[in-house]
Wavefront OBJ file of the C-alpha trace (Angstrom):
o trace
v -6.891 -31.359 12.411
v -7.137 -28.342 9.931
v -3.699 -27.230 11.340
v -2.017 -30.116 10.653
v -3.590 -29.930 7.090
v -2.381 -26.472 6.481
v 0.818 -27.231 7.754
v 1.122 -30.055 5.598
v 0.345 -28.244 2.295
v 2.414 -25.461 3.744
v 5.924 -27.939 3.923
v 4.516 -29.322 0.335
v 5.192 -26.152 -1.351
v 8.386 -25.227 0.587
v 9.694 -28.614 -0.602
v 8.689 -28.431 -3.934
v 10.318 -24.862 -4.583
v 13.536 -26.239 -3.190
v 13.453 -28.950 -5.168
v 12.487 -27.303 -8.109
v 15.406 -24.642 -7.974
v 18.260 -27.290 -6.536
v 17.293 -29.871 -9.608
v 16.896 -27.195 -12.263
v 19.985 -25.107 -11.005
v 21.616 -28.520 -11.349
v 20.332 -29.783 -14.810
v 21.210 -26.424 -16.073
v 24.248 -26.381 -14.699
v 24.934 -29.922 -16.568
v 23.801 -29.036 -19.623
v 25.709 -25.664 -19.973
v 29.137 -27.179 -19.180
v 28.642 -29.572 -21.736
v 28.099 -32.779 -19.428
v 25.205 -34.995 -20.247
v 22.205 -34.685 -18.773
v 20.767 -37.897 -19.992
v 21.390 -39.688 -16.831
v 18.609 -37.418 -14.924
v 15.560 -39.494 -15.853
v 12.618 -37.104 -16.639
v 10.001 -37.981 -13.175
v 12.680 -36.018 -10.941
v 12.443 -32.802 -13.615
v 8.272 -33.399 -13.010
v 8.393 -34.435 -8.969
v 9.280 -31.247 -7.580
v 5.717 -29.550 -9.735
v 4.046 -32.294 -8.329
v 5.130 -31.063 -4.851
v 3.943 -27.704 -5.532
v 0.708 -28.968 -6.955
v -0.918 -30.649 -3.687
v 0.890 -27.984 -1.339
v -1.756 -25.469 -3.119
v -5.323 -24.950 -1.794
v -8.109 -26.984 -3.402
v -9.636 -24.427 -5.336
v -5.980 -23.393 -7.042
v -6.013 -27.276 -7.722
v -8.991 -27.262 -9.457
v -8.326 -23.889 -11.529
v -5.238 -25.755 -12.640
v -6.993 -28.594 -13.811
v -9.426 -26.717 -15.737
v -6.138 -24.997 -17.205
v -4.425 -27.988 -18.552
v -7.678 -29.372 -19.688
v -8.247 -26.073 -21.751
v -5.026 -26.009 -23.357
v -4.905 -29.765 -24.173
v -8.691 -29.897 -25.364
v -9.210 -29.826 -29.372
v -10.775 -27.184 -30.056
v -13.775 -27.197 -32.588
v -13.972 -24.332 -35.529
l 1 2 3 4 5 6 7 8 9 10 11 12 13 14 15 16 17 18 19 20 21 22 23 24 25 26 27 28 29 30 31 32 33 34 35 36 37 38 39 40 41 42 43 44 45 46 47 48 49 50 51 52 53 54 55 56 57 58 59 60 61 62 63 64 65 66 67 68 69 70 71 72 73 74 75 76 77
């Protein structure tokens, strides 16, 4: 079963960095010719990181965590 796991996390990041550069190609792409871009609805610019997030190992996921959390976290003088 650890293959299948691997594997899985393995097609999670290959989808998500597809998706990441077909959407933002394409939002940037709309917003440089002028076209709105307020039709794309902001969860598809966020899906494709989301992707990427549970393709990485668990310790990467946890280092990220601890990232957000320390640059979202009020820091005391």
């Amino acid at each position: 079963m650890e293959w299948l796991e691997k594997t899985t996390k393995w097609m999670m990041l290959i989808v998500g960095t597809c998706g990441l550069l077909v959407i933002y190609f394409g939002f940037f792409y709309l917003m440089f010719n002028g076209r709105s871009t307020a039709v794309i609805p902001w969860y598809i610019l966020i899906s494709p990181w989301i992707c990427i997030y549970f393709g990485l190992k668990q310790r990467t996921q946890i280092e990220v965590i601890r990232w957000f959390m320390s640059k979202f976290s009020r820091k005391q003088p």
